[in-house]
C-alpha positions as CSV (number, residue, x, y, z in Angstrom):
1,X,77.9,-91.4,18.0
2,X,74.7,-92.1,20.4
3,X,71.0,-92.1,19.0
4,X,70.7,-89.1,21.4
5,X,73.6,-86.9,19.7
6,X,72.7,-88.2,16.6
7,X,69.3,-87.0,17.3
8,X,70.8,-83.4,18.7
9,X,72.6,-82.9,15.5
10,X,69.5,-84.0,13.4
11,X,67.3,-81.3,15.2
12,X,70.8,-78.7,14.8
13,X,70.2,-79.3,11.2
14,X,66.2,-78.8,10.3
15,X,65.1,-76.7,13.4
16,X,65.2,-73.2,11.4
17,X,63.9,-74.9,8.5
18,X,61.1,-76.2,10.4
19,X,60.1,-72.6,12.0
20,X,60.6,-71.1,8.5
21,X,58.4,-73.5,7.2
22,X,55.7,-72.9,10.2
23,X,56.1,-69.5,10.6
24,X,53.7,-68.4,7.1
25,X,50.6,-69.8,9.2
26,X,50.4,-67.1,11.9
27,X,49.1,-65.1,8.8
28,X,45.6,-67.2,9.7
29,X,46.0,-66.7,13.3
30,X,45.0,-63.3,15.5
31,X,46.5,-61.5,18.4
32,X,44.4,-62.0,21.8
33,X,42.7,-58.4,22.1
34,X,40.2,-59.1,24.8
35,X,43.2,-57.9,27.3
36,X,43.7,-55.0,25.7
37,X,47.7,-55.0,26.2
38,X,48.4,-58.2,24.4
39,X,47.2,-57.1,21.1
40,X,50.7,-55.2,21.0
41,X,52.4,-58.4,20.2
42,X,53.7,-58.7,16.9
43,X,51.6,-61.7,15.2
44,X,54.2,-62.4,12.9
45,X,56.6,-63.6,15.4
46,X,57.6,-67.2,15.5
47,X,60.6,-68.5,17.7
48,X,61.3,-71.9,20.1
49,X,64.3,-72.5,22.2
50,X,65.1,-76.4,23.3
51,X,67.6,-77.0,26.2
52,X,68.9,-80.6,26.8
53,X,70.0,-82.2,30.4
54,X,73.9,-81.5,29.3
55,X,72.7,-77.7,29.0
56,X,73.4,-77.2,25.6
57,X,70.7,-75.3,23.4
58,X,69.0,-75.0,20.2
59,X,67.0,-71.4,19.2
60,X,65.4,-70.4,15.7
61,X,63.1,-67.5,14.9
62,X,62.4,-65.1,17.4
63,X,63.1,-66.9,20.3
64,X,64.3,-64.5,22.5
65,X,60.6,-62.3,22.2
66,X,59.7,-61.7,25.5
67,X,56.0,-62.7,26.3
68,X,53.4,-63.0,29.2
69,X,53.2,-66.8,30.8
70,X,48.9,-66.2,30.8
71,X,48.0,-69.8,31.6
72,X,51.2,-71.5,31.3
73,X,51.4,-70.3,34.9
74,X,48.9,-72.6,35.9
75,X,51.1,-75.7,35.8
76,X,53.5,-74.5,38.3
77,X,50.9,-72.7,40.7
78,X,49.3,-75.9,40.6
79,X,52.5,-77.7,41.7
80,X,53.1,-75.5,44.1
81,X,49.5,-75.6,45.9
82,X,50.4,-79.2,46.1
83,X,53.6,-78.9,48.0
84,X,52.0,-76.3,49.9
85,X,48.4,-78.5,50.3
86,X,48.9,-82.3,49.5
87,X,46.8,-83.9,46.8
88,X,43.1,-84.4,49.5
89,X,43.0,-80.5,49.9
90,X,43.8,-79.4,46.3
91,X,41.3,-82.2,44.7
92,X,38.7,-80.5,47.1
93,X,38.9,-77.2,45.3
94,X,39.5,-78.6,41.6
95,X,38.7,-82.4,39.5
96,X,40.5,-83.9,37.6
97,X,38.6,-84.2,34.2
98,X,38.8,-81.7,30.9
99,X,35.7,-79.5,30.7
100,X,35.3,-79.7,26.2
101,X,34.6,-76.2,27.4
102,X,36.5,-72.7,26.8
103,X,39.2,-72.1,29.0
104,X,36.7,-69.5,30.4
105,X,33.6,-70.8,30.5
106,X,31.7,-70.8,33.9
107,X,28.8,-72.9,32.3
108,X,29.6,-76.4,34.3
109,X,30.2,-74.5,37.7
110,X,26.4,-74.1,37.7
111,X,25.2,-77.0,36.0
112,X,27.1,-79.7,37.4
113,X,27.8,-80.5,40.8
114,X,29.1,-80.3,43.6
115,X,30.2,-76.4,41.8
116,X,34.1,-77.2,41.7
117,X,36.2,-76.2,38.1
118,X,36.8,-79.4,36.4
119,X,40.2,-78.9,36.6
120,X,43.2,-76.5,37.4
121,X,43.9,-75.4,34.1
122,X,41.0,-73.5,32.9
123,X,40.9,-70.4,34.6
124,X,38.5,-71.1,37.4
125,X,40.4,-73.7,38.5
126,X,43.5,-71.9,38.5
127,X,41.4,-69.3,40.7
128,X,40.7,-71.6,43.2
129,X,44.0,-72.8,43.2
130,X,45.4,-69.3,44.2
131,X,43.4,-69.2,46.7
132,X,45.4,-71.7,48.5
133,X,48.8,-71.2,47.8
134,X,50.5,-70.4,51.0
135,X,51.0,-67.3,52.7
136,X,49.6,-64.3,54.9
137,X,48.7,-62.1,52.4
138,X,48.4,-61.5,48.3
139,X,51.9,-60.1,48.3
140,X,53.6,-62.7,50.2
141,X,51.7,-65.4,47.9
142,X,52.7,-63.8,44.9
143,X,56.2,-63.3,46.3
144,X,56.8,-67.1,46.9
145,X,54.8,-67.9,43.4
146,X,57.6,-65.7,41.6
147,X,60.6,-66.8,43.6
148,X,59.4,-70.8,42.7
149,X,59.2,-69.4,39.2
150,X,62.9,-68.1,39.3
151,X,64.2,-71.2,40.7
152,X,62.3,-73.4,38.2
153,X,63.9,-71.4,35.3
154,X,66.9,-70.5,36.6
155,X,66.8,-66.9,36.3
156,X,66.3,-64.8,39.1
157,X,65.5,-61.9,36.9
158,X,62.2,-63.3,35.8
159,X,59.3,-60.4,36.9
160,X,55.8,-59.3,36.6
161,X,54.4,-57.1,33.6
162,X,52.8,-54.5,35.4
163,X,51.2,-53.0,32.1
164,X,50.3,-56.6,31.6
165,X,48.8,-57.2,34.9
166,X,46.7,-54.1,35.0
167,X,45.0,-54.7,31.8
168,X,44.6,-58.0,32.7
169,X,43.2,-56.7,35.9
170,X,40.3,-53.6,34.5
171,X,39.3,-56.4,32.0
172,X,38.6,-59.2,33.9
173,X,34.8,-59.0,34.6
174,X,34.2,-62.7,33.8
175,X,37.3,-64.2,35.9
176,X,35.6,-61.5,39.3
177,X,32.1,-63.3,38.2
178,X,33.9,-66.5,38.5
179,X,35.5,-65.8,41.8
180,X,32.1,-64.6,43.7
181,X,30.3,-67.6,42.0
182,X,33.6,-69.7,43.7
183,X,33.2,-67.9,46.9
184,X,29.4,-68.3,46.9
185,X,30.1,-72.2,46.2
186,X,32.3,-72.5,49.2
187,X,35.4,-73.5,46.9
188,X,37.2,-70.2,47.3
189,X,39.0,-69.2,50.1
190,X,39.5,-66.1,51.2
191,X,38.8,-62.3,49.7
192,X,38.0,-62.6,46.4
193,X,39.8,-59.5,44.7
194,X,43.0,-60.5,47.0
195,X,42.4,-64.0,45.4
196,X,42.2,-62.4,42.0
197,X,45.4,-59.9,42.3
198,X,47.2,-63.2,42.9
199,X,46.1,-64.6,39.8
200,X,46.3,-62.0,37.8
201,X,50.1,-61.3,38.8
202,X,51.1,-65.0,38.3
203,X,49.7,-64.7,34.4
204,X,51.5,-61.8,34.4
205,X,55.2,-63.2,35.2
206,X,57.6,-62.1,32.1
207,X,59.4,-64.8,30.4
208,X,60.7,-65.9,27.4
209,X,61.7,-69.4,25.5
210,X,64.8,-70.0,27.0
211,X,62.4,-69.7,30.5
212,X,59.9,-71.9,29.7
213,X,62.5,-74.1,28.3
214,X,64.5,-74.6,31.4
215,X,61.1,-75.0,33.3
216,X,60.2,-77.4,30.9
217,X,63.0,-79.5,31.8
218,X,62.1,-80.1,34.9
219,X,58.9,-81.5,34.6
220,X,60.7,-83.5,31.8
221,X,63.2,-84.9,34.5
222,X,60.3,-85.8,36.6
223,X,61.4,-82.6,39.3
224,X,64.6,-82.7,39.1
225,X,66.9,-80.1,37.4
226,X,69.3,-82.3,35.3
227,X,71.8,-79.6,34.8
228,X,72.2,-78.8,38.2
229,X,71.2,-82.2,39.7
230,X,68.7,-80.0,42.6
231,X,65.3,-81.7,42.9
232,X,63.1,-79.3,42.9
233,X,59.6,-80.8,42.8
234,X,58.2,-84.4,43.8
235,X,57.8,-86.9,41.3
236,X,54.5,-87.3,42.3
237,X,53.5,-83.9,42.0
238,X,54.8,-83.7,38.3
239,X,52.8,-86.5,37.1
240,X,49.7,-84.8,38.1
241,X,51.1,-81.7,36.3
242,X,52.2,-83.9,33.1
243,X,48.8,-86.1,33.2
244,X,46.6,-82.1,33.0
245,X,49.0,-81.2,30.6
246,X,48.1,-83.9,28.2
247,X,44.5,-84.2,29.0
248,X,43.6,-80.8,29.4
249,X,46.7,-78.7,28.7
250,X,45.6,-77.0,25.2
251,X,42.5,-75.7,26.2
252,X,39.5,-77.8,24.6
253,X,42.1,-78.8,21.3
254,X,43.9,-80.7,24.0
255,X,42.4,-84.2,22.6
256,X,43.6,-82.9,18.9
257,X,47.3,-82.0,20.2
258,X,47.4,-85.5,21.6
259,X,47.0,-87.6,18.7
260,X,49.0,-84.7,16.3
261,X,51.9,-83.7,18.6
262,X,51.4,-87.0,21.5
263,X,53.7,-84.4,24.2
264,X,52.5,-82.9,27.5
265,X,51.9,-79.2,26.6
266,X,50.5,-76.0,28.0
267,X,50.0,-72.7,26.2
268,X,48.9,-69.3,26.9
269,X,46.8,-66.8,24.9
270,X,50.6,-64.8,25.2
271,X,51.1,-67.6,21.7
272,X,53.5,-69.7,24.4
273,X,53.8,-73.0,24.5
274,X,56.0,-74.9,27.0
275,X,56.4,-78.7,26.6
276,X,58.8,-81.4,26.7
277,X,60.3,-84.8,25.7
278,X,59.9,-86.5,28.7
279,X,63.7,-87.4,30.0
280,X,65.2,-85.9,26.8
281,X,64.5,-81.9,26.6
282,X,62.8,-78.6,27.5
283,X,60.8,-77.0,24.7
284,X,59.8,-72.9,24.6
285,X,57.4,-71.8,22.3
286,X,56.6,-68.4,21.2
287,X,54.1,-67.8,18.3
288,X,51.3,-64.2,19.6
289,X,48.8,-65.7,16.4
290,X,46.2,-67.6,18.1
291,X,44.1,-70.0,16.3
292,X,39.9,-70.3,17.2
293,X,41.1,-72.1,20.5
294,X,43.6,-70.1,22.1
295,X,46.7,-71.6,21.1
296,X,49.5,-70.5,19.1
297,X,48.7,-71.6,15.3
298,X,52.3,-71.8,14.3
299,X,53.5,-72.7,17.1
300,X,51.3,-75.6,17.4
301,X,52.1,-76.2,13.4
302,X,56.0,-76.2,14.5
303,X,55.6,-78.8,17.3
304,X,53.5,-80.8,15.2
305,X,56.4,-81.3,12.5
306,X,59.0,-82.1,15.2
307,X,57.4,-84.1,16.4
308,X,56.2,-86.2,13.3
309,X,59.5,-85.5,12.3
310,X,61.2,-87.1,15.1
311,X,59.0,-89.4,16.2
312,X,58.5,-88.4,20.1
313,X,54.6,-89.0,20.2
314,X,54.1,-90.6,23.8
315,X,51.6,-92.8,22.0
């Protein structure tokens, strides 16, 4: 037997064990409420759903809890402004460097210039980014973010929440304040609330592990889709994604879920996680229980003892 099937049937064998064991710390954790429909989720839940390049799958807990991507998003609008941009136009808009800040803070846009986010994955970053993502209009920008979605997670059913996206949308006073103070910058482009309605739909985008999973293994096959063999991203493009999602992919506990976990990551105030074993497997996370940073608290407590467990750490 190869270490990888050895490895498949040693993960077969503890994975429910390991979410059972995780799943008691969501009691410490709390339901996002500042958009008023995520507080429905039940904080309880605990679920993750693996998918290797053969296709076959491992699931424990409630994986198949259905959940908003939130900021999770960001990694693939991100990649997608690239293909649609290049690398000179998209580093005009956003840097490159983690903030130590909240994911939405506007404190730096002010202080330190020349005005741009720090980076794509804290939401005023991922505002700019909308703004360039190709097309005529809001719709036909969102239509072509959800369709790259679909194809990424091989499920042309994936959707918007629209009860999701309208709470997101009559609560988002700080994200417009961000946008005008973008506009006002010169970093945005275009209207700001059409620029908005774009972001707000692509955090909106339904999914569930086995989703994020299948994305996941993508970026983990550097672009390519090993079950199918399509390339459906530049190599290029997903080592910028992977290199954010290491450095700046947990919000400001990033640093912390590098030396714990040592795997590119990305969550969403949803409790998802998506991440990966680079050239080995997709990872789907679900855990609604946020700890003080934004992140799943058992879902980051699961990772953490796979991880330790089966020694993937990057570093």
């Amino acid at each position: 037997m190869s270490e990888l099937e050895l490895e498949f049937e040693q993960l077969q064998q503890n994975l429910p064990g390991w979410v059972r064991a995780s799943q008691p710390c969501s009691a410490h954790g709390r339901v996002a409420a500042y958009i008023p429909e995520l507080s429905k989720a039940p904080g309880e839940a605990l679920g993750i759903h693996l998918i290797d390049a053969q296709g076959r799958t491992l699931t424990a807990g409630d994986s198949s809890l259905s959940f908003t991507m939130q900021s999770i998003s960001k990694v693939f609008t991100l990649i997608l402004a690239l293909i649609d941009n290049g690398e000179k136009k998209v580093f005009s808009k956003v840097g490159m460097e983690p903030t130590g800040d909240n994911f939405n803070s506007m404190l730096k846009l002010e202080l330190v210039r020349p005005g741009i986010p720090f980076n794509p994955l804290i939401n005023a970053g991922a505002i700019a980014v909308s703004s360039i993502i190709g097309g005529d209009s809001p719709d036909e920008k969102s239509s072509r973010v959800l369709q790259f979605f679909r194809k990424l997670a091989h499920n042309d059913s994936l959707d918007y929440d629209y009860e999701v996206y309208r709470s997101e949308s009559d609560t988002a006073n700080l994200n417009r304040s961000m946008g005008y103070l973008l506009k006002d910058n010169g970093v945005l482009e275009g209207d700001v609330d059409d620029v908005l309605d774009v972001y707000f739909k692509h955090c909106s985008i339904n999914a569930t592990c086995a989703d994020l999973s299948r994305m996941a293994l993508v970026l983990a096959f550097n672009g390519t889709d090993p079950i199918t063999g399509e390339n459906l991203i530049p190599r290029r493009y997903v080592q910028i994604a992977k290199t954010f999602m290491t450095t700046c992919g947990m919000y400001n506990a990033s640093g912390e879920f590098a030396i714990q976990v040592g795997l590119p990551a990305k969550s969403g105030v949803s409790g998802g996680i998506l991440s990966m074993v680079p050239g080995r497997y997709g990872i789907g996370v679900i855990g609604p229980a946020l700890n003080a940073k934004g992140n799943s608290i058992a879902g980051v407590q699961l990772l953490e003892t796979m991880s330790q467990q089966m020694d993937w750490s990057l570093f």
